[in-house]
C-alpha positions as CSV (number, residue, x, y, z in Angstrom):
1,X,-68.1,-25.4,13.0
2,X,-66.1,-26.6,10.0
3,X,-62.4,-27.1,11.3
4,X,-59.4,-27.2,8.3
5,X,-57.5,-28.4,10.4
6,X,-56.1,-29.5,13.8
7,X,-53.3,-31.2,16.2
8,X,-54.1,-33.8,18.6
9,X,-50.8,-33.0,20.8
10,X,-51.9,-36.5,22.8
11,X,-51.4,-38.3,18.9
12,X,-48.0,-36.9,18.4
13,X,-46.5,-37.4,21.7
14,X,-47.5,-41.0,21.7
15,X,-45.7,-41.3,18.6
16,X,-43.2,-39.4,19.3
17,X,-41.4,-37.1,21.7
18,X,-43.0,-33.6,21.3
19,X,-40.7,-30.6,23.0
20,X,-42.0,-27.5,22.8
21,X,-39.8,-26.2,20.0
22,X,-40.7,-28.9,17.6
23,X,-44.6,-27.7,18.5
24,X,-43.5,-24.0,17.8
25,X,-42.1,-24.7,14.8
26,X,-45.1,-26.9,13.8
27,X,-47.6,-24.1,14.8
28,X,-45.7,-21.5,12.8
29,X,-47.0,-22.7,9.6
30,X,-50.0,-21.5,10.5
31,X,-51.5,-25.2,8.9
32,X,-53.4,-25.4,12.7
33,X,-56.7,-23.9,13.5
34,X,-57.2,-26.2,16.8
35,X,-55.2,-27.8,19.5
36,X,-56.6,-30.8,21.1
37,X,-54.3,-31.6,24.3
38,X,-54.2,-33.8,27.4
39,X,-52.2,-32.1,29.9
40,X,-51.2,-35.3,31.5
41,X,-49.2,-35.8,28.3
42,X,-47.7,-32.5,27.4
43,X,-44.8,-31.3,29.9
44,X,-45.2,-27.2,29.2
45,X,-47.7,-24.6,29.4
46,X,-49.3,-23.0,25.8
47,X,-48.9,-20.3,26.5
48,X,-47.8,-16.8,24.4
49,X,-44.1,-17.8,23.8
50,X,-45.5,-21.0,21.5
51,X,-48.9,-20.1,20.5
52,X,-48.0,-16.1,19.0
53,X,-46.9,-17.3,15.9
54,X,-49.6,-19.1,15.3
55,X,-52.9,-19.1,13.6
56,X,-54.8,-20.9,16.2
57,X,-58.5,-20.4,16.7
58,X,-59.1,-22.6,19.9
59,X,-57.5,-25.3,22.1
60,X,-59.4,-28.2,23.6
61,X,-58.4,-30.1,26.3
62,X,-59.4,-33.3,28.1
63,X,-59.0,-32.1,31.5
64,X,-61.3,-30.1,34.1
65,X,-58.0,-27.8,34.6
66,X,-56.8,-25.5,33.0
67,X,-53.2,-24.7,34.1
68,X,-51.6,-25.4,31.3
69,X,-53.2,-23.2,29.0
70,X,-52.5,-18.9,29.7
71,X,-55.9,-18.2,30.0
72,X,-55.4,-14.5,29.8
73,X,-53.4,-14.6,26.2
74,X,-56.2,-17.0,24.5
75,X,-59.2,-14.5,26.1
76,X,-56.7,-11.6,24.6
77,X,-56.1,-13.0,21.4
78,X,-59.5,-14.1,20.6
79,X,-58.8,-18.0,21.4
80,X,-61.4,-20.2,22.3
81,X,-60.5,-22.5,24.9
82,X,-62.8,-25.9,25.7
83,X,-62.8,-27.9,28.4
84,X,-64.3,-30.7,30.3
85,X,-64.9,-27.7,33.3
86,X,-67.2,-25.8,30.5
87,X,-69.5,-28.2,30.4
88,X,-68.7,-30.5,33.7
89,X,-67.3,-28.4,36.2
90,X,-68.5,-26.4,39.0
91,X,-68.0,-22.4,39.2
């Protein structure tokens, strides 16, 4: 899969602080095909209020969980979501 582009939310917030309506904003652009996140370093959930806007085409986290991604709106709005429990976890 050829990605044009995508956000490491874990590179941003180290360099600076990420709040949710910077990341809206950011998304809006639609500039973003994929999210790359570490929920230990984001403090909200994506979830339909910042991902509608966007033109995202999957998230993938570092993380076995999941609660901090709205699971239903990504299966709803064709988003593919990746984690660590797809190919780690048990059922």
């Amino acid at each position: 899969m050829f990605l044009k582009s995508y956000l490491s939310l874990e590179r941003l917030s180290t360099n600076l602080i990420l709040q949710k309506p910077a990341l809206k904003f950011y998304l809006s652009t639609n500039s973003v095909d994929w999210i790359f996140t570490n929920p230990n370093k984001q403090n909200f959930i994506l979830d339909e209020d910042v991902l509608n806007d966007s033109n995202i085409k999957g998230i993938n986290t570092a993380s076995t969980g999941l609660n901090h991604i709205d699971l239903n709106y990504c299966s709803n709005n064709n988003i593919e979501v990746v984690s660590h429990k797809n190919e780690f976890g048990t059922n």
